[in-house]
C-alpha positions as CSV (number, residue, x, y, z in Angstrom):
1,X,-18.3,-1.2,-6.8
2,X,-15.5,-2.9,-7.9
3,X,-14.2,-6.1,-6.1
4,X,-10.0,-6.6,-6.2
5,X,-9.2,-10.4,-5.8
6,X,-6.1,-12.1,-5.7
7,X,-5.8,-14.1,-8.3
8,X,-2.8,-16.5,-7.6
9,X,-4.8,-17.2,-4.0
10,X,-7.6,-18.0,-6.6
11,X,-6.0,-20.4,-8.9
12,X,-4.3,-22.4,-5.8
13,X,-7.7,-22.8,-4.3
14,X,-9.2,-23.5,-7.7
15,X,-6.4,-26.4,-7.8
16,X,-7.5,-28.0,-4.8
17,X,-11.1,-28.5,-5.6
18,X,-10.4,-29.3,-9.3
19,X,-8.1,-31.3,-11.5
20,X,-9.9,-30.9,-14.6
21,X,-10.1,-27.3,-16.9
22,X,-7.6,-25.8,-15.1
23,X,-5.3,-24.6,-18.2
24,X,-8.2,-23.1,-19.3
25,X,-9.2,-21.3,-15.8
26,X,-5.5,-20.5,-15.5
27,X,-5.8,-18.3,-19.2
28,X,-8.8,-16.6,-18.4
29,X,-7.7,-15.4,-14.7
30,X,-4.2,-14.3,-15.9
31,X,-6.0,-12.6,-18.9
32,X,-8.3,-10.6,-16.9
33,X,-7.1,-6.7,-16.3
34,X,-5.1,-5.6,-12.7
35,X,-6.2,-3.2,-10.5
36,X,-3.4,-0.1,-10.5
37,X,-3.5,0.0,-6.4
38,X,-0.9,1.1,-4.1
39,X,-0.2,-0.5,-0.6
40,X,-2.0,1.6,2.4
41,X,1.3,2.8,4.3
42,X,0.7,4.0,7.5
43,X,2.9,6.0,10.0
44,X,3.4,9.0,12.9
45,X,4.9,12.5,12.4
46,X,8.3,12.4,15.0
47,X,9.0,15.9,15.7
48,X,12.6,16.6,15.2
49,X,13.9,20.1,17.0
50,X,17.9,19.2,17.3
51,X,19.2,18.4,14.2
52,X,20.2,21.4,11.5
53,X,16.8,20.2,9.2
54,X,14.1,20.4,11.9
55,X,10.7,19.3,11.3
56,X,8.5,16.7,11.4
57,X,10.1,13.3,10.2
58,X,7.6,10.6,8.5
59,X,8.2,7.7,10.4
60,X,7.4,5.4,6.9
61,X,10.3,7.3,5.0
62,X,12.5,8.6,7.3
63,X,12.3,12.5,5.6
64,X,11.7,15.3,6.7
65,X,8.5,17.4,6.3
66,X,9.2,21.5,5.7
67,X,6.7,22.5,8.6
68,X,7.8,21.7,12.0
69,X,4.4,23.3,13.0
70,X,2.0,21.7,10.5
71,X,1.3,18.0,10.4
72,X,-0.5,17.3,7.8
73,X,-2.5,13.5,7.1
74,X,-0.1,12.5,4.8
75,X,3.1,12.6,4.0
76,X,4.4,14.7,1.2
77,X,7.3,12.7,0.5
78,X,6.0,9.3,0.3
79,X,2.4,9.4,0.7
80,X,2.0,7.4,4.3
81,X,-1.2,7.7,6.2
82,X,-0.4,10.1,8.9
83,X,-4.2,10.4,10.7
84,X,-4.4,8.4,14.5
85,X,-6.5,4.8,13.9
């Protein structure tokens, strides 16, 4: 399994211990390939019954989902985490 690090945490620790080789640790860490990863965004579903586009509202975006009687884990407008911790 893959492990995600961050590397600018890295290279300021790496300073403290260190004062030699770092130009050459500092290449090889900032040559190294990312990770494509998206923050985990979390909300609630806020059911909305006044307003003229009733539904359930995604409390990360603010929009509106089509099915006031449907909440679904995410949200289909921005991708939030809509399932109770």
């Amino acid at each position: 399994m893959a492990r995600y690090i961050d590397a600018d945490e890295l290279m300021k620790r790496w300073e403290e211990l260190s004062p030699r080789g770092r130009k050459e640790f500092d290449q090889v860490i900032m040559t190294q390939p990312t990770a494509n990863l998206r923050e985990n965004v979390r909300g609630e579903w806020i059911t909305d019954t006044e307003s003229a586009l009733a539904g359930n509202v995604c409390s990360a975006c603010g929009k509106v989902a089509n099915n006031i009687f449907h909440k679904t884990n995410f949200c289909p407008n921005c991708g939030a985490d809509m399932r109770e911790v």
